[in-house]
C-alpha positions in Angstrom: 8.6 -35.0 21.6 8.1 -32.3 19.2 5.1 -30.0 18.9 2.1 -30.6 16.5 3.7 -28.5 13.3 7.3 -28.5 14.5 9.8 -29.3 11.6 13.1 -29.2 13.2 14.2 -33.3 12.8 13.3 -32.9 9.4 15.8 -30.0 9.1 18.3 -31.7 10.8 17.6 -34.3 8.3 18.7 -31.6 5.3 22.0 -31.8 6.5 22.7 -34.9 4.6 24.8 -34.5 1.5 21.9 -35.9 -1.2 19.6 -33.5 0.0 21.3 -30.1 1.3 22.4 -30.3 -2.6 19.2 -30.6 -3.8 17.9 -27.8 -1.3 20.3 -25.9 -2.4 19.3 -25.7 -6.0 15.8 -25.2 -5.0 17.1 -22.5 -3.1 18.5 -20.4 -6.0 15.5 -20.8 -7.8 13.3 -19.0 -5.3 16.4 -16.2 -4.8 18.6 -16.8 -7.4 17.8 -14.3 -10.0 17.4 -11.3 -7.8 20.7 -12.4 -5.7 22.7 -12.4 -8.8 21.3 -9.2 -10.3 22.5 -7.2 -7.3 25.7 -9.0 -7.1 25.0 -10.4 -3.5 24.2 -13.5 -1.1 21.3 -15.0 0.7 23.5 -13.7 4.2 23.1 -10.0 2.0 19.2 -10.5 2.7 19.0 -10.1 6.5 21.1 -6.7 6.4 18.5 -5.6 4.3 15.3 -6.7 5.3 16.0 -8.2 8.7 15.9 -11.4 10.0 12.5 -12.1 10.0 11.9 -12.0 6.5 15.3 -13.8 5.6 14.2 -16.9 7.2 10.7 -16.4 5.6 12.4 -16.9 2.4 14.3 -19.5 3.3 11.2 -21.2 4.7 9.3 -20.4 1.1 12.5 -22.1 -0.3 12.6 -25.1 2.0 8.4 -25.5 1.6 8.9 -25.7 -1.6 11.8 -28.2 -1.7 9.4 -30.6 0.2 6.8 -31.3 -2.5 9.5 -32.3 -4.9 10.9 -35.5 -5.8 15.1 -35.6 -7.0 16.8 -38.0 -8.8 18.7 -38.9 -5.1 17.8 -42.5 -2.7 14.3 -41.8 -1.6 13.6 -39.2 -4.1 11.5 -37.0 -1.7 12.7 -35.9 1.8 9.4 -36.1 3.3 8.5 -39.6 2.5 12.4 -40.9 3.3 12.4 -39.0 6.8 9.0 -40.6 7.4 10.2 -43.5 6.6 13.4 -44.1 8.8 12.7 -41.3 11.0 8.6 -41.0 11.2 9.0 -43.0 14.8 10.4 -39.8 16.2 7.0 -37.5 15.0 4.0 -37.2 17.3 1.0 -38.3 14.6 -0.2 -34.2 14.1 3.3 -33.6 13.5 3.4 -36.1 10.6 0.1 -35.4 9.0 1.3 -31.6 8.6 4.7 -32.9 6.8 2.6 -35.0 4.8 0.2 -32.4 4.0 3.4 -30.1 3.5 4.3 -32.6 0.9 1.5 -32.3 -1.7 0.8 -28.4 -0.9 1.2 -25.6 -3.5 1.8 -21.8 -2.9 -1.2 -19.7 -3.8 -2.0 -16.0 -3.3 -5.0 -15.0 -0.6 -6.9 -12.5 0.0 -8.2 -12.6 4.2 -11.4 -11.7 5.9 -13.3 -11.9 8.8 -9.7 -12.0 11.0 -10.1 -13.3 14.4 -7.2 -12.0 15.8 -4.9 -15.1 17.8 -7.0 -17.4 16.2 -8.6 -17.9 12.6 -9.0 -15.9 9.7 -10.9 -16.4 6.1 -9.0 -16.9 3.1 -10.2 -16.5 -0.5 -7.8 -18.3 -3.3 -7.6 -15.2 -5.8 -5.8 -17.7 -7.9 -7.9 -21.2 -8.3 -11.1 -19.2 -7.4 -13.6 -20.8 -5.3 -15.3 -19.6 -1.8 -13.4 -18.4 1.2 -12.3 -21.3 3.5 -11.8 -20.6 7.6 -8.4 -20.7 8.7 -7.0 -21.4 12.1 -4.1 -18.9 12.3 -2.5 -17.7 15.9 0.7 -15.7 14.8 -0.4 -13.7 11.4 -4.0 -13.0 12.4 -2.3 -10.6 15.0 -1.0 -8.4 12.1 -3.0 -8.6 8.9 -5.6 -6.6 7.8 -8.8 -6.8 6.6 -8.6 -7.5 2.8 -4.8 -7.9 3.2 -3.2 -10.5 0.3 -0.9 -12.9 1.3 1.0 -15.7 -0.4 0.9 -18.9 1.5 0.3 -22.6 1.6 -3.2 -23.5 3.3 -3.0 -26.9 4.5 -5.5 -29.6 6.1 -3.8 -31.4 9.4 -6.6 -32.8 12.1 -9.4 -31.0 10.3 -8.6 -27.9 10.5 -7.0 -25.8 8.0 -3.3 -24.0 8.6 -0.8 -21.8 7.1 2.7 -22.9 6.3 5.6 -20.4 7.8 6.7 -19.1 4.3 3.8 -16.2 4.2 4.3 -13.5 2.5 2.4 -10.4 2.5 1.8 -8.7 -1.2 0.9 -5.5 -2.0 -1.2 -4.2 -5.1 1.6 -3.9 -6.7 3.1 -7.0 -6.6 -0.5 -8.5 -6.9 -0.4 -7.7 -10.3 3.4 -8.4 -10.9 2.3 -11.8 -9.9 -0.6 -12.1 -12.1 1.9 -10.7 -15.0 4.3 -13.3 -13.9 1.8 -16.4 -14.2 0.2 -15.7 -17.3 3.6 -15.3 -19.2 4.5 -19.1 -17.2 1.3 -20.8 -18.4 1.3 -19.1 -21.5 -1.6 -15.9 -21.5 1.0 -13.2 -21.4 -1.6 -11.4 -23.9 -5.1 -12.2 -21.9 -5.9 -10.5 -19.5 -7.9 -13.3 -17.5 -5.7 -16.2 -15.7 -6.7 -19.8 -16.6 -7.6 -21.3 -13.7 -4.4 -24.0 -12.7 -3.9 -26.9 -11.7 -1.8 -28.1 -8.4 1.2 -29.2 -10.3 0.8 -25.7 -12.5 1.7 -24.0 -8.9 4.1 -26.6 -8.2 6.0 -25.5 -10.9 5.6 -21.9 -10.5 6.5 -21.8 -6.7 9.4 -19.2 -7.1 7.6 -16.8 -9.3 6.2 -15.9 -5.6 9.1 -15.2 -3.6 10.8 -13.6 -6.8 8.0 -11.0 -7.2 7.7 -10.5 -3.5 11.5 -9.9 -3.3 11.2 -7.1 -6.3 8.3 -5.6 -4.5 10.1 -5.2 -1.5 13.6 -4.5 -2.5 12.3 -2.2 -4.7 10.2 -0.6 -1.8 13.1 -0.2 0.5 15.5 1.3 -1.7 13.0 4.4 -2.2 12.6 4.3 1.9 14.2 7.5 2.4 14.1 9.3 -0.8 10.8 10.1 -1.6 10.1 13.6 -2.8 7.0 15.9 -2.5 5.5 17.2 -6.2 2.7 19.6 -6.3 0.2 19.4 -9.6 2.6 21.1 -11.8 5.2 18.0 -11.0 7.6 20.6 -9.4 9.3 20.0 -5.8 7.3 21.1 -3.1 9.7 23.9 -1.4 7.4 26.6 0.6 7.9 30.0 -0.2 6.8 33.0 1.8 7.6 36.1 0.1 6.9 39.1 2.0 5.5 42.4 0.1 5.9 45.9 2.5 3.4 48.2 1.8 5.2 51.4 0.4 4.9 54.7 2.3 1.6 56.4 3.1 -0.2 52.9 1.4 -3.2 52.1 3.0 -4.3 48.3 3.6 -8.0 49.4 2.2 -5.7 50.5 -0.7 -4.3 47.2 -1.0 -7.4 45.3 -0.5 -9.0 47.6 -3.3 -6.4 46.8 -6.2 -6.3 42.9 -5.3 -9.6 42.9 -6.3 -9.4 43.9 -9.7 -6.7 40.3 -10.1 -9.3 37.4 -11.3 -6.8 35.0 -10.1 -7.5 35.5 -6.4 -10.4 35.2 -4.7 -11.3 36.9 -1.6 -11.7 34.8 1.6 -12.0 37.4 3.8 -11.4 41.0 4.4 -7.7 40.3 4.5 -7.1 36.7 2.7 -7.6 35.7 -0.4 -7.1 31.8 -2.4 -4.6 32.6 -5.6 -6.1 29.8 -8.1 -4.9 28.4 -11.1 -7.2 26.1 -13.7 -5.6 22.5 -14.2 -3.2 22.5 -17.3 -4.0 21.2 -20.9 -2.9 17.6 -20.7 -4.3 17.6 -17.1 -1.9 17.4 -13.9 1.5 16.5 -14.1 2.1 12.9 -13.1 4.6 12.0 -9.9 7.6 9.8 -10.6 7.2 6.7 -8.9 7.7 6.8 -5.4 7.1 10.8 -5.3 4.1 12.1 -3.5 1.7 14.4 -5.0 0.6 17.8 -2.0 -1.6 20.0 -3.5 -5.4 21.7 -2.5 -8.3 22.3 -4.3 -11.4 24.3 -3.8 -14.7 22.2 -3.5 -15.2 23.0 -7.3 -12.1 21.7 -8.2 -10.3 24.7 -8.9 -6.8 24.2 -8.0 -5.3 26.6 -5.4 -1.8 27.7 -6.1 -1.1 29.7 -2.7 -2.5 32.3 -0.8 -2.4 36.5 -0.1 -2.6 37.6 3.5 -2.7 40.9 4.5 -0.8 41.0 8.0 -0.1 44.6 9.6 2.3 46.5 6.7 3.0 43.3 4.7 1.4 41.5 2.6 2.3 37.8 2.3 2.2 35.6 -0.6 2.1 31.8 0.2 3.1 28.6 -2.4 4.7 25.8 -2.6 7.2 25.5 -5.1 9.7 28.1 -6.6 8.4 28.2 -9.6 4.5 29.3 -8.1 6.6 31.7 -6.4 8.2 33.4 -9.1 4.9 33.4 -11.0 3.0 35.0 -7.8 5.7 37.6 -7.1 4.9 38.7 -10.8 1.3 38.6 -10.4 1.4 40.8 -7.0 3.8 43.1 -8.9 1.8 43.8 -11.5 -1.2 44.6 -9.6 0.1 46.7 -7.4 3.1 48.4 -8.9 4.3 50.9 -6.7 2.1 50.2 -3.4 4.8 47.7 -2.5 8.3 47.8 -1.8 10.9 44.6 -2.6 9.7 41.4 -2.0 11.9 39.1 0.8 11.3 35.3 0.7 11.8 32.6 2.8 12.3 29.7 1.9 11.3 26.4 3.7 11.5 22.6 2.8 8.8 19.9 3.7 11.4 18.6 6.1 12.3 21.5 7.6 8.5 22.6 8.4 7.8 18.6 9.7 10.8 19.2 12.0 9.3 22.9 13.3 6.0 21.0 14.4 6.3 21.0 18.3 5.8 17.7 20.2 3.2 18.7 22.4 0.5 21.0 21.7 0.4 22.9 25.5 -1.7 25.6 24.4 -3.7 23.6 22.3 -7.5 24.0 23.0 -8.4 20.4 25.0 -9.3 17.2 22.6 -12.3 16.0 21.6 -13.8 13.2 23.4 -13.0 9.5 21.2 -16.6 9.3 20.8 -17.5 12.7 19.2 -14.0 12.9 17.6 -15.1 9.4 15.8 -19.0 10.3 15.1 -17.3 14.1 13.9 -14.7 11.9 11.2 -17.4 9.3 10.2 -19.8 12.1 9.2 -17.4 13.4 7.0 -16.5 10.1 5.5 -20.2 9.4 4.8 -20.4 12.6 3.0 -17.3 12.1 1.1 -18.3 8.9 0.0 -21.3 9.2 -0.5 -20.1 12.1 -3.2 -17.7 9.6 -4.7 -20.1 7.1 -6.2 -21.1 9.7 -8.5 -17.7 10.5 -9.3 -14.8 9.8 -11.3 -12.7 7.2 -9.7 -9.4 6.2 -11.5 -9.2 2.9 -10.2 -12.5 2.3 -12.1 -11.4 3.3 -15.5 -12.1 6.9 -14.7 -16.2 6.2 -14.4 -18.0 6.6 -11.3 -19.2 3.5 -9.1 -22.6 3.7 -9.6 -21.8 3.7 -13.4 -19.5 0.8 -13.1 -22.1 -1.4 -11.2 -24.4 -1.8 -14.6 -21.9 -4.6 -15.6 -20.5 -7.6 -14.0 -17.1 -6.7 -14.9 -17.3 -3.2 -13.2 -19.3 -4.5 -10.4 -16.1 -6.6 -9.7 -14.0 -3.4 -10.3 -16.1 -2.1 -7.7 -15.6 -4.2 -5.1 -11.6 -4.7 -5.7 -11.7 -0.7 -5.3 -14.3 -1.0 -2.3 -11.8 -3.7 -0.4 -8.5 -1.2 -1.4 -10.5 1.6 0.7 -11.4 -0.9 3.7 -7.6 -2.5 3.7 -5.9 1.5 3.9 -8.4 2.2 6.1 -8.3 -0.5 8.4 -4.5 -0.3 8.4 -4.4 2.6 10.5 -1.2 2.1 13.3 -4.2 3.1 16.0 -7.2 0.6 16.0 -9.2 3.0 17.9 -8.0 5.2 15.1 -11.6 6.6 14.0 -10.6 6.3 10.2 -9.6 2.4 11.2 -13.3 2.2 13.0 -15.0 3.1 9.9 -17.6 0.9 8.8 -17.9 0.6 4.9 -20.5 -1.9 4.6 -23.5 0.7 3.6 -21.7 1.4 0.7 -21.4 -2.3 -0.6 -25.7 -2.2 0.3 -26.0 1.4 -1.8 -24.4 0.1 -4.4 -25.8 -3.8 -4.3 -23.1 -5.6 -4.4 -22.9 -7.2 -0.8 -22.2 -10.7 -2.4 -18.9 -9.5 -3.6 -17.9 -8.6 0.0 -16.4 -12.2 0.3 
């Protein structure tokens, strides 16, 4: 006999002619659009995300097609194969068909994961409080805070998830919400009316379609992401070499660089070249590039360095244009007390690839528990610094600012659980930043409620 949520005789039943059409229609709604667009097929799908993820579309496809009634014998495939197969189905088995049945897609947000065996689940959609979920396979993976689409389903008194989950990121969290207030007509509000069952009946593909975009989207940049510093130029690293002319003097050197108010002296032979942010503020990154740049604890951007080493003096920066602008600036201060500059000229991937494997004459590791008290300090100071800080995800206002209204306080806590989710995502668990505890923050700032 078939396990409690197996759903294989009821495939088999799909086979028949009536319904495989049906199915298939149901099908194209979910992966249709995108299919078309790129000119490919549903076999396409597994070459590019893999297996796994193929058949989790199919699945969102096929969960779908069993809440929906067609102008065929039976008109829904669920209550027919009940009905002239249900003698087949232990009774678990047919209470999560029929739960199947009347079950609509919604987006999650989880909690409190038990991993191999339950999780929390808040409906960001309908609203309401979090409800316990028995979970083995996902609760293995996900993250605290993690979204998720899925169908949450009573069978024996406990609640499940359906095998069509999908997990979302910010991104296609709001892609989503875009999506449903253009369906149920709000395009222009910002706030989603709350909707009903048959609302998310009927809007069932707008799930898989955004998760597809997301992803797609995703794994077509895979590969060609590019580096930007501040200025928005490619990050290429330049070290241009200055030898000191005959009979010059390091203390000669040292004495000129002084007089450049663009560089300010580290040491007796280093010194932090710095640059104020441009009018218009920072360059932004295209998508999918990734900003690399440094910044003094004031702020003050650093565009390279100056390091006096034996009879050169090296200058540096990260981008060719930096470079030629440095090479100037050394020039002019010191005319005559250098010879040519050389430069060489590395690229991100080429200094990633001349990182050695193993660190041999490396000094020995800190113990796990020192190395996570040592990072945990330093998180508790940095945080502790951002809540009276700027943050973007806040409208460019600090927490503690936000908190004085009950829309910030929410904006707050959205940004609280992004910080706990990339945190807690770290491919270590014993990872210290994935150990973190956030919670004081939430009881600093008085919003523990919202932690939910």
């Amino acid at each position: 006999m078939p396990n409690n949520h197996d759903l294989k005789g009821l495939m088999k039943f799909l086979s028949r002619d009536e319904w495989r059409d049906c199915f298939e229609g149901v099908l194209d709604d979910h992966l249709g659009p995108v299919l078309d667009a790129g000119n490919a097929e549903f076999g396409d799908l597994a070459e590019m995300l893999g297996d796994q993820w193929a058949m989790t579309l199919w699945g969102c496809g096929f969960e779908d097609f069993l809440t929906q009634d067609f102008d065929v014998e039976g008109g829904n495939i669920v209550d027919e194969y009940l009905k002239r197969r249900g003698w087949k189905e232990g009774a678990q088995a047919k209470a999560y068909m029929k739960a199947l049945r009347t079950s609509v897609m919604s987006l999650y947000e989880v909690s409190d994961i038990v991993p191999g065996k339950s999780l929390m689940a808040r409906d960001l959609i309908r609203g309401g409080d979090p409800v316990l979920v028995s979970e083995g396979t996902a609760t293995k993976t996900l993250q605290q805070w993690d979204r998720v689409a899925a169908r949450i389903v009573p069978v024996a008194g406990k609640n499940i998830m359906g095998g069509g989950l999908l997990p979302f990121t910010p991104d296609a969290s709001d892609a989503l919400f875009d999506g449903l207030r253009a369906i149920f007509g709000k395009r222009r509000s910002k706030k989603l009316p709350v909707p009903t069952n048959e609302d998310l009946q009927r809007a069932a593909p707008v799930f898989t379609l955004t998760w597809l975009v997301d992803t797609l989207d995703r794994t077509m940049r895979t590969g060609q992401t590019t580096f930007e510093n501040g200025d928005g130029d490619a990050i290429i690293f330049h070290d241009v070499r200055f030898p000191l002319a005959s009979g010059i003097t390091q203390k000669e050197i040292t004495a000129q660089l002084k007089t450049v108010p663009a560089l300010r002296q580290e040491n007796a032979k280093f010194w932090n070249w710095l640059g104020d942010i441009p009018k218009g503020g920072l360059k932004a990154s295209e998508p999918g590039n990734l900003a690399w740049d440094t910044a003094m604890e004031d702020g003050t951007r650093v565009l390279g360095n100056v390091e006096m080493r034996g009879r050169t003096l090296h200058l540096s920066t990260n981008s060719a244009a930096r470079a030629e602008k440095g090479t100037a600036l050394i020039q002019g201060a010191l005319n005559d007390l250098v010879g040519r500059p050389l430069t060489e000229i590395r690229t991100v991937e080429q200094m990633m690839a001349e990182r050695p494997v193993h660190q041999d004459t490396a000094g020995p590791e800190l113990p796990p528990e020192i190395a996570q008290k040592v990072v945990h300090e330093f998180l508790d100071k940095q945080y502790r610094e951002t809540l009276d800080q700027p943050v973007g995800m806040l409208g460019g206002i600090s927490p503690r600012m936000a908190i004085k209204t009950a829309k910030g306080r929410e904006k707050v806590a959205e940004w609280l659980k992004y910080l706990e989710n990339s945190s807690s995502s770290q491919p270590d668990p014993n990872d210290p930043m994935a150990t973190y505890d956030f919670r004081w923050i939430w009881a600093e700032l008085g919003i523990e409620k919202l932690r939910r």
